[in-house]
C-alpha positions in Angstrom: 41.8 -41.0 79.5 42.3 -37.4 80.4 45.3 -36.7 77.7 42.8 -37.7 75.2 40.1 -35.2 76.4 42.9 -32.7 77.1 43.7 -33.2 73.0 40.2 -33.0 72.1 39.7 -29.6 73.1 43.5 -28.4 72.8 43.9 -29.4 69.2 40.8 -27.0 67.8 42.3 -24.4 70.3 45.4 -24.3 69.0 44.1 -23.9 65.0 41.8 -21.4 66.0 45.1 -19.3 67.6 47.3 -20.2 65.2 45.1 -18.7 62.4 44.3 -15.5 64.4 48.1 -14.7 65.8 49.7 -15.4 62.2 47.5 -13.0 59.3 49.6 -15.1 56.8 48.2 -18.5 57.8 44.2 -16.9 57.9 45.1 -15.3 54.5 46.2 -17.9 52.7 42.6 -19.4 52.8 43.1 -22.9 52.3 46.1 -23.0 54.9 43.6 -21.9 57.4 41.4 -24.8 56.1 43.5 -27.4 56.2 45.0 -27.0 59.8 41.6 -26.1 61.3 40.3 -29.7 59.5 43.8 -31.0 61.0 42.6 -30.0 64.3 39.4 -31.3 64.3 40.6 -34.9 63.0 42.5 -34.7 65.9 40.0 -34.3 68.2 37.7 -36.7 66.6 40.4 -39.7 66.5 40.9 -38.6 70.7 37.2 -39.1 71.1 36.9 -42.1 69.3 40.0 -43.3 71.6 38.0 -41.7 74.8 34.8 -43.9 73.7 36.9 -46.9 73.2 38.9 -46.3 76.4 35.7 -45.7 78.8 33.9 -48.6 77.3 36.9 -50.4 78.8 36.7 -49.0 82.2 33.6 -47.5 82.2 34.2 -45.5 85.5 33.3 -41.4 85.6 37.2 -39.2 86.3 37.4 -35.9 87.1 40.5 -33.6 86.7 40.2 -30.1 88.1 42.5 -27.4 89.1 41.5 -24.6 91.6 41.2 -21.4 90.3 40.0 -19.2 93.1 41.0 -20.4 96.8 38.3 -18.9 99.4 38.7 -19.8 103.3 34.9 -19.5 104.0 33.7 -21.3 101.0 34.0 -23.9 98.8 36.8 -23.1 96.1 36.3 -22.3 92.8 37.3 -25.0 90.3 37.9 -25.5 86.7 38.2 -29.0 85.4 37.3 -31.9 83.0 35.0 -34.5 83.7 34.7 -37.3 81.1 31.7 -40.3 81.6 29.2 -41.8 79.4 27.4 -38.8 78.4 30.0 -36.6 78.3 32.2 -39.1 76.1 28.7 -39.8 73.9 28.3 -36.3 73.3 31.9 -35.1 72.3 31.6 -38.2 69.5 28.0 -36.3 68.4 30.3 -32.8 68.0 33.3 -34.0 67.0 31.8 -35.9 64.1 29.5 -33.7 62.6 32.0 -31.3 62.9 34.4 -33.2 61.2 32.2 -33.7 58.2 30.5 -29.9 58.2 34.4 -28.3 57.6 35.0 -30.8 55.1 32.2 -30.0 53.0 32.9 -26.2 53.7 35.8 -26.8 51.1 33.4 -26.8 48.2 30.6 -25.3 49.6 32.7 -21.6 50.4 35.0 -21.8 47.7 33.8 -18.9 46.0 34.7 -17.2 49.3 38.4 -15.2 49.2 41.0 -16.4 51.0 41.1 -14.2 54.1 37.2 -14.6 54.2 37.8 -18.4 54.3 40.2 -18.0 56.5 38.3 -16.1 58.8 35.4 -18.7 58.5 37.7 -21.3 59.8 39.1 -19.6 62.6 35.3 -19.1 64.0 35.0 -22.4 63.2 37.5 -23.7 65.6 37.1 -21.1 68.1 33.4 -23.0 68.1 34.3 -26.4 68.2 36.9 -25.6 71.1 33.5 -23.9 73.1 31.3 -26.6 72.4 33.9 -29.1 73.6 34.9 -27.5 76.7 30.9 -27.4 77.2 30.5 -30.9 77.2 34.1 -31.4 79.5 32.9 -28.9 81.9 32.6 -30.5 85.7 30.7 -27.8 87.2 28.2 -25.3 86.5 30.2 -22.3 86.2 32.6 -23.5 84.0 29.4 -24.8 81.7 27.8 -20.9 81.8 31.4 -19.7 80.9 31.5 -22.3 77.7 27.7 -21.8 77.4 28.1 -17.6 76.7 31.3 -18.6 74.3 29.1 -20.7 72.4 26.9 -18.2 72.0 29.3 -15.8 70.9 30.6 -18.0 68.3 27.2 -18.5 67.0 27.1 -14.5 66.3 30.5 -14.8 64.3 28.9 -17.2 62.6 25.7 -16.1 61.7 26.8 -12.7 60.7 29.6 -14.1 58.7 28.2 -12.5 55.6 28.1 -9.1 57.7 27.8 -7.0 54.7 24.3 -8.6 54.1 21.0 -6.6 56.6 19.6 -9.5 56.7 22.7 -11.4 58.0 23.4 -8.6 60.4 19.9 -8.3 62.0 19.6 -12.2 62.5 22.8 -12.5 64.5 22.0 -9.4 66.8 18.5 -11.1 66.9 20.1 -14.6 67.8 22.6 -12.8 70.4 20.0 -10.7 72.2 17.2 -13.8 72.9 19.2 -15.8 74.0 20.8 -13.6 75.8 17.4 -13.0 77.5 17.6 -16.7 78.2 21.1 -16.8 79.6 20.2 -14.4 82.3 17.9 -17.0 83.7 21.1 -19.1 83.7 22.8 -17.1 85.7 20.5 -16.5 88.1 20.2 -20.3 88.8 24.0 -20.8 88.9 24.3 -18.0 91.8 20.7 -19.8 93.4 22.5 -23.0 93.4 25.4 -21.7 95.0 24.3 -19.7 97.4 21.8 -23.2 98.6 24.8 -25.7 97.7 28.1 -23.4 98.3 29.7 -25.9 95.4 29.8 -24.9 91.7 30.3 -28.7 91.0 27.9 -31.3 89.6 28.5 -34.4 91.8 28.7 -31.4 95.0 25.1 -30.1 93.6 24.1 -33.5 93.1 25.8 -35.0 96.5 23.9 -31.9 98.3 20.6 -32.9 97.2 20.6 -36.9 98.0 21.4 -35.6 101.6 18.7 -33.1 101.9 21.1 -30.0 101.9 19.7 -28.5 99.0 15.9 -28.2 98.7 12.8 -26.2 98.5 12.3 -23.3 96.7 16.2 -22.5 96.0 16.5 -25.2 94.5 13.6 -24.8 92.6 14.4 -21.6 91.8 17.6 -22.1 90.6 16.5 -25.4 87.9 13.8 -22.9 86.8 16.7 -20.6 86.2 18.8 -23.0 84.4 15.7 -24.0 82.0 15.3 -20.5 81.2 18.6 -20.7 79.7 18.1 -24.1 77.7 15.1 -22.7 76.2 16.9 -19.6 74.8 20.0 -22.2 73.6 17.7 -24.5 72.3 14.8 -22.4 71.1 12.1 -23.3 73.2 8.4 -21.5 73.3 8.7 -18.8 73.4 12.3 -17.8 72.9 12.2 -19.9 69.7 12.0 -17.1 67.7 15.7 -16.8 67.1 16.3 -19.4 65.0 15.0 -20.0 62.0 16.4 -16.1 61.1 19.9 -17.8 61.9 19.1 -19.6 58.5 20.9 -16.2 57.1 24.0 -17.5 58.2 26.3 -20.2 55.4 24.2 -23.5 55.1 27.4 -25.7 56.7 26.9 -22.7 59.6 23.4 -24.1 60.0 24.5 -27.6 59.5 27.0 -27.6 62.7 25.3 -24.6 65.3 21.7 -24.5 64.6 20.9 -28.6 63.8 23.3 -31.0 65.9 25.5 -29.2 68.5 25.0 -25.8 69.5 21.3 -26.1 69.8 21.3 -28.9 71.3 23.3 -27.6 74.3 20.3 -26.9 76.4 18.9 -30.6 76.4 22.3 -31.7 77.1 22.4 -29.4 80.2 18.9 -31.0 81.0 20.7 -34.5 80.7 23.9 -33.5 82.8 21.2 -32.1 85.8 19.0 -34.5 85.7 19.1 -35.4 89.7 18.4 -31.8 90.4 15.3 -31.8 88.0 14.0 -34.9 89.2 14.4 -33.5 92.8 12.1 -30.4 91.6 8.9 -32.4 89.9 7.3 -28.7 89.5 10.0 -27.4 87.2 10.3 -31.2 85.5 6.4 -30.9 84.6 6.8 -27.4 82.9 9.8 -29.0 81.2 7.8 -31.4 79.4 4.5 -29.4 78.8 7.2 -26.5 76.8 9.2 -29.1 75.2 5.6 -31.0 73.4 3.8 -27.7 73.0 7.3 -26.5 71.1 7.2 -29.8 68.9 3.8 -28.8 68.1 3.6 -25.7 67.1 7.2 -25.2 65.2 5.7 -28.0 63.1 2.8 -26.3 61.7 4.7 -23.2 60.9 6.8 -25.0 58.8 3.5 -26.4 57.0 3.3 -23.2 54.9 7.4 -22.5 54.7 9.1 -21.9 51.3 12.5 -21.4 52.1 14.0 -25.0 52.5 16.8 -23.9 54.9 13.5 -22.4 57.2 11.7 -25.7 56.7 15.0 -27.4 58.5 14.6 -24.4 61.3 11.6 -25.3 62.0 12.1 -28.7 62.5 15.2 -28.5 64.5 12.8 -26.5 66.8 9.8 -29.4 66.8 13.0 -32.3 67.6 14.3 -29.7 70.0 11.0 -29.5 71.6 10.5 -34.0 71.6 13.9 -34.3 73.8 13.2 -31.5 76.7 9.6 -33.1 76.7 11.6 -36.6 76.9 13.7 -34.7 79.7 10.9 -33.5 81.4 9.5 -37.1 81.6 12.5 -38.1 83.2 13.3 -40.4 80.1 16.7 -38.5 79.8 18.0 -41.9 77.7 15.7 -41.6 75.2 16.0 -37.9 75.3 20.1 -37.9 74.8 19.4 -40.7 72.5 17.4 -38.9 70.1 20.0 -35.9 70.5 22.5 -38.2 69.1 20.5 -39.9 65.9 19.1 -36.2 65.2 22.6 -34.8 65.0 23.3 -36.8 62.0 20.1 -37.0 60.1 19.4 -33.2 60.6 23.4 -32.6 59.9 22.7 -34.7 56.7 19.4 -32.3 55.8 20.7 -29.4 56.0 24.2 -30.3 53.9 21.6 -31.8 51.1 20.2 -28.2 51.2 23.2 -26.3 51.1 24.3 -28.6 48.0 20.7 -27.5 46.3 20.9 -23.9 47.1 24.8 -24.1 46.1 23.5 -25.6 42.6 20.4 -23.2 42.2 21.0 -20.3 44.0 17.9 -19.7 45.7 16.5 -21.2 49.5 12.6 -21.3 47.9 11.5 -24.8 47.0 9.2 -23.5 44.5 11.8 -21.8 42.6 12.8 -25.3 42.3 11.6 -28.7 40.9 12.5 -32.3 39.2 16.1 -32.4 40.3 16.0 -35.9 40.9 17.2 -36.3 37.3 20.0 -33.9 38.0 20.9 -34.4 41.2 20.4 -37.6 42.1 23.2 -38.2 45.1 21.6 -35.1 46.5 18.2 -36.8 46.4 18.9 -39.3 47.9 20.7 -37.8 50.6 17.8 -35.8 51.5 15.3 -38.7 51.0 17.1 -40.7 53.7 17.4 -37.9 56.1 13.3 -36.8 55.5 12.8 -41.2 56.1 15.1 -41.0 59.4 13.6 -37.5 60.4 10.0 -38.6 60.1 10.4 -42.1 62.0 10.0 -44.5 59.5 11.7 -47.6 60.3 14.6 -49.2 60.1 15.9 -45.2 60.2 18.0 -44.2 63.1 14.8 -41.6 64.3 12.1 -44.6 64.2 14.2 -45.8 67.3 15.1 -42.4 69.5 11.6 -41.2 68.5 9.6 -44.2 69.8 11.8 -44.3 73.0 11.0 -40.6 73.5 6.8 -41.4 72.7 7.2 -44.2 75.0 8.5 -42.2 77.9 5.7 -39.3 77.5 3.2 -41.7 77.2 4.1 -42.9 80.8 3.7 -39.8 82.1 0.1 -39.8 81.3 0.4 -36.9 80.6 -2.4 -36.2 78.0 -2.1 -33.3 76.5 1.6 -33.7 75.8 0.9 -37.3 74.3 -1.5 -35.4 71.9 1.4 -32.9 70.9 3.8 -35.5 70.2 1.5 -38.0 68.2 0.3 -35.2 66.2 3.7 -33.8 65.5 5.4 -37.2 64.2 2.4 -36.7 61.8 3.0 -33.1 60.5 6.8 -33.2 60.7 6.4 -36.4 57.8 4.0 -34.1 55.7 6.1 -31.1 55.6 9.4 -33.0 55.2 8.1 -34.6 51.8 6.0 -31.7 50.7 9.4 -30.5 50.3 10.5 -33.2 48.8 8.4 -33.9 46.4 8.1 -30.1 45.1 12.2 -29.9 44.8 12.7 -33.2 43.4 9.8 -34.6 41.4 7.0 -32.0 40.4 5.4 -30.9 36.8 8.1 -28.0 37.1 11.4 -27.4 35.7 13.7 -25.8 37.9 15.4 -22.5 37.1 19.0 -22.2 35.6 21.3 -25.2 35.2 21.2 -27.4 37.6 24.0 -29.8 38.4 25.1 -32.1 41.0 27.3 -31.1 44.1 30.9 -31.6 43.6 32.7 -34.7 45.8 34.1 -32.8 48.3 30.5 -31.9 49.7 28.7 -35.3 48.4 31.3 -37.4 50.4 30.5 -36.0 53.9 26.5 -36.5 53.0 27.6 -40.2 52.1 28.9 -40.5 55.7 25.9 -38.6 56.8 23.6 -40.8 55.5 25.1 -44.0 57.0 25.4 -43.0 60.0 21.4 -41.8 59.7 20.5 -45.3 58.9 22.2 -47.2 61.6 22.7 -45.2 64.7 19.4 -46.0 66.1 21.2 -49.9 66.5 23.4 -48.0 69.0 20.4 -47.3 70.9 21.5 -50.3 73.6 25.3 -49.6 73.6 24.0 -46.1 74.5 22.0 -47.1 77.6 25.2 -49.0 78.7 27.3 -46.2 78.3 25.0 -43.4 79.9 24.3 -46.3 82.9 26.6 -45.4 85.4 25.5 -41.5 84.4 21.7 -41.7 84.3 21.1 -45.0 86.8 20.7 -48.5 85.4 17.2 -48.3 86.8 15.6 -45.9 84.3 17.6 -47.3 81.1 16.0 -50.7 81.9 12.7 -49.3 82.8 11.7 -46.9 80.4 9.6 -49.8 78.6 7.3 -50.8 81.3 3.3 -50.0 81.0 3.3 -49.0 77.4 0.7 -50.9 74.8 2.9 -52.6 72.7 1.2 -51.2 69.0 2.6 -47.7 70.6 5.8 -47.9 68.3 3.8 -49.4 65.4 1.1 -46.0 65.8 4.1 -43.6 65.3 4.9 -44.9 62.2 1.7 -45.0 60.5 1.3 -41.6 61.5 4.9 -40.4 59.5 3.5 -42.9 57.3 -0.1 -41.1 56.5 1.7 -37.9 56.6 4.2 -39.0 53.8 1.2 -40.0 51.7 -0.8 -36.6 52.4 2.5 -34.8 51.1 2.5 -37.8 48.0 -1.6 -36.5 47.4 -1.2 -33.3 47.1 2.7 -32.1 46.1 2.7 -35.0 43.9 0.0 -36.8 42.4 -2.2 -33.8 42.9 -5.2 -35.3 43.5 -5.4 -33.0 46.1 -5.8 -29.3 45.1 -3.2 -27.9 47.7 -4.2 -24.2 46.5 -7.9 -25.1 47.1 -7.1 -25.8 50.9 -5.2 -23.4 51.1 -7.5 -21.2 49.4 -10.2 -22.5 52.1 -8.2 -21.8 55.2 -6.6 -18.8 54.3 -6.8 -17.0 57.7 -5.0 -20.0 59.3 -2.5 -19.8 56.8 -1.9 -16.0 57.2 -1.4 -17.1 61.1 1.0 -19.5 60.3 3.2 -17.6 58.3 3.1 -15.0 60.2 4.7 -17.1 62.6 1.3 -16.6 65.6 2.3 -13.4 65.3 4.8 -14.4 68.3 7.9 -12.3 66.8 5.4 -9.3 65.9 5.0 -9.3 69.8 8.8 -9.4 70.8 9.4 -6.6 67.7 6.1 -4.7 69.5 7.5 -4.9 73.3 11.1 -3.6 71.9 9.8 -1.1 69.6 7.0 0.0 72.6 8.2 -1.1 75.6 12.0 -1.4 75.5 12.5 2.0 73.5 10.1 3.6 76.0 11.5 2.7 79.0 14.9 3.5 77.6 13.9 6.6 76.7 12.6 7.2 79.7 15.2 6.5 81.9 17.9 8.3 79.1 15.5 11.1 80.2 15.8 10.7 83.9 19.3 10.3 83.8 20.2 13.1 81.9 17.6 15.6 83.8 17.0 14.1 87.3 20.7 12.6 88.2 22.7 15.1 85.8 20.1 17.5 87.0 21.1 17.5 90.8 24.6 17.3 90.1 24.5 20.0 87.8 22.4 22.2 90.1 24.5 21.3 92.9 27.7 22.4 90.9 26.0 25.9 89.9 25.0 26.4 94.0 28.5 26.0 95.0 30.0 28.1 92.2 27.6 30.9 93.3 28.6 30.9 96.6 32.4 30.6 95.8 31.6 33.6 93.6 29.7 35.5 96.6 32.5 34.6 99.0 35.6 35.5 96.7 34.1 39.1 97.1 34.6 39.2 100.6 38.8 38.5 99.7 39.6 42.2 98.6 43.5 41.5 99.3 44.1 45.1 101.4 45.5 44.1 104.4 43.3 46.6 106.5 40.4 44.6 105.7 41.7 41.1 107.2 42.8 42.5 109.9 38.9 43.9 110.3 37.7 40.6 109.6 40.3 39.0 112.5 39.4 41.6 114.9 35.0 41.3 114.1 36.2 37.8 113.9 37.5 37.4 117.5 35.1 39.7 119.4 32.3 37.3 117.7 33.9 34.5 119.2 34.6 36.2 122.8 30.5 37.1 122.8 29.7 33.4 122.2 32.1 32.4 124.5 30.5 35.0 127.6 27.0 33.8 126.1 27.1 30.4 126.4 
């Protein structure tokens, strides 16, 4: 099995080098295109193989090579490890990133050739990150993939450099979760130091025995959530992502819906013996991931810019699998990861093909485009149905697995966050929908349908969005020997059995509440809003939460660099300085005494020895 995973990540590798050693290949535009789409087909045919191959002999390897021999500690190792959840999980990337680059053909077209070369090679250099992320068979290697994937996201965002807007999000994007990735550190070094292994079955070998414990090691899963919840915008370091909206919609489609956010619940996943060895950390896990649900759901109530609307919600999904995580329900939590990549993939390509049509992100600026766009329509129809739970979609089933391991936590106050966002997500998703592609309003310009190249990949989109959630039992059989038998077949116990039936009435009442008053209008939306104009004002202002990070920057940050730019240059510099004008003074004094006559030294040898022959009689 280990050629194919060695292929999986070579084969992008080698496009993204190929395009930056040879200018001619990058220039060319479409060249660049072709062999990075090469590469990834490669990769995705390998992991299909992989998938195929482990369901076979479903039994974890490991190849690793050491890369830093120590004699009083464990080495340092790089290496592959391929098992259920890593296989499951290089199918979710490979996949969706085999469709995103094919619909970048038509959606960057109007880009020039060494621009859309350039795009590719980021591209590649992306999927090759994410990939050896999901390979990785210790913690190190995963923070070394992690910090590249976070890189890549900056290319990426900040591809259309020339634009501010572009610019500020991917510094913006860089520096919070950055701020997370510190934390990540920290607990990889924590870890270490308690474990003296980088590796995951050492870590997770070290804690079944007892040899790693107490506050290290809850220390060091703190640390490693801190970094999750800057990769996968968590409360409060959410703050990055719907700005990365700035970046090309296929950008958004790939990074910021199915794979590069979604790297922090997948690091969850992989640790998830070391989280439920720390209970403490587990129970913050949950309470941050349903409290993020929550409120990234009603921010996007008030949100005009569709590609923002999809932000938001990738934050709320984000926020229902690390609360699944948290709950120790890390199947339903991976298995919502995997139907979420594709309906959420699907969304945000159904946007890019309206804003590529229209030329504008605000829904309002939009309107009755089911007439004209009707592939479109339906693209996004299925992907709002799947995203909002309503059955036979593929998120009816990973969203009920995730309610029904929360709700055994009775844990009340995140049951509330949940039930109330399944509501809320299904109200804003077809408020959107009904305003873009129904409405008493004609849309502006000329709108037209997407060509093939980008409708195709929503076609595969879509299928996949309506039947993944039948995978949901292969799934538990693949993660089994990764997550324990015990919890796949037990995460159903206890739980009333009109549980699944309450979730969908909810999407269901929230759907009709959008149908009310975005398209019927029998209720006056501008009324309410009208009436609860303060909460709105909140809302859009986002709670004011990214005022606060510009305020502590702005106040704090600049401040304190001032402050120590100050210190540095007039306390250390200072001394030094001073230090360097004492010693020239007395060099200057002392030169004087140097008069070069030959007299005088002599004087000074003769004062010289009778000095020392008085000391000498003296003491």
């Amino acid at each position: 099995m280990m050629q194919w995973a060695l292929l999986a990540i070579g084969a992008p590798f080698t496009a993204f080098a190929l395009i930056g050693a040879f200018p001619w290949i990058r220039r060319t535009g479409k060249g660049a295109a072709g062999l990075s789409i090469a590469a990834i087909s490669l990769s995705l045919v390998s992991a299909l193989f992989l998938l195929t191959r482990y369901l076979q002999h479903p039994e974890p390897q490991t190849l690793s090579y050491v890369f830093a021999p120590f004699s009083t500690v464990s080495p340092i190792t790089f290496g592959i490890l391929v098992d259920g959840l890593a296989v499951a999980m290089l199918v979710v990337v490979t996949v969706v990133a085999w469709v995103v680059q094919v619909y970048s053909l038509g959606y960057m077209s109007e880009e020039s050739p060494s621009s859309l070369g350039r795009y590719y090679a980021y591209h590649s250099l992306f999927v090759t990150s994410m990939i050896g992320l999901v390979l990785s068979h210790n913690l190190l290697q995963t923070y070394v993939f992690w910090e590249l994937v976070g890189a890549c996201s900056y290319l990426l965002i900040g591809f259309w450099f020339y634009k501010p807007e572009a610019a500020r999000a991917a510094l913006k994007a860089f520096w919070v979760t950055r701020l997370g990735d510190v934390g990540f550190a920290i607990g990889v070094v924590l870890l270490w130091a308690a474990a003296g292994t980088f590796t995951f079955e050492g870590l997770f070998s070290a804690v079944e025995h007892g040899t790693l414990g107490g506050q290290l090691l809850t220390l060091g899963v703190l640390g490693l959530f801190v970094g999750a919840m800057g990769k996968s915008a968590q409360f409060p370091l959410h703050i990055w992502l719907p700005d990365a909206m700035e970046g090309p919609t296929p950008v958004s489609a790939l990074i910021h819906a199915a794979t590069m956010v979604a790297a922090g619940v997948f690091l969850m996943i992989r640790i998830h013996p070391l989280l439920a060895a720390t209970p403490e950390v587990a129970f913050w896990v949950l309470q941050i991931g349903a409290f993020t649900a929550f409120l990234a759901a009603t921010m996007a109530l008030v949100e005009r810019d569709v590609k923002r609307i999809l932000a938001f919600s990738t934050i709320s999904q984000l926020g229902y699998m690390m609360a699944a995580a948290g709950a120790g329900a890390h199947v339903a939590a991976f298995f919502h990861l995997f139907t979420h990549a594709f309906f959420k993939a699907l969304l945000f390509l159904a946007a890019g093909s309206l804003i590529h049509a229209m030329h504008t992100n605000d829904i309002f600026r939009m309107g009755n485009l089911w007439k004209h766009m009707r592939w479109t329509g339906l693209y996004f129809l299925v992907g709002g149905l799947a995203l909002s739970g309503v059955p036979p979609t593929a998120g009816f089933f990973s969203k009920d697995e995730i309610l029904v391991g929360v709700w055994q936590t009775g844990e009340p106050l995140a049951i509330f966050f949940l039930f109330a966002t399944v509501f809320l997500t299904a109200f804003y998703m077809f408020r959107a929908f009904f305003v873009v592609f129904f409405g008493d309003r004609e849309a502006e310009g000329h709108p037209h349908e997407s060509p093939g190249v980008m409708v195709g990949p929503m076609g595969i989109l879509a299928i996949l969005a309506l039947v993944a959630g039948f995978f949901g039992h292969g799934l538990e059989g693949l993660l089994s020997h990764t997550l324990g038998v015990s919890e796949a077949a037990g995460e159903t116990a206890h739980v009333p059995g009109s549980l699944p039936w309450i979730g969908s009435l909810l999407g269901l009442a929230g759907i009709a509440l959008a149908y009310l008053g975005y398209q019927a209008r029998t209720l006056d939306t501008r009324a309410v809003y009208t009436r609860f104009h303060p909460v709105a004002t909140v809302l859009e202002r986002r709670y004011f939460v990214d005022d606060l990070f510009l305020a502590l920057y702005r106040y704090v940050y600049n401040l304190l660099s001032d402050f120590l730019g100050w210190f540095d240059r007039y306390v250390v510099d200072g001394v030094v300085n001073f230090l360097t004008w004492g010693t020239w003074q007395v060099a200057r004094a002392v030169r004087t005494v140097q008069s070069g006559q030959v007299q005088d030294t002599l004087y000074a040898v003769v004062l010289g020895f009778l000095f020392l022959a008085y000391l000498a009689m003296r003491f």
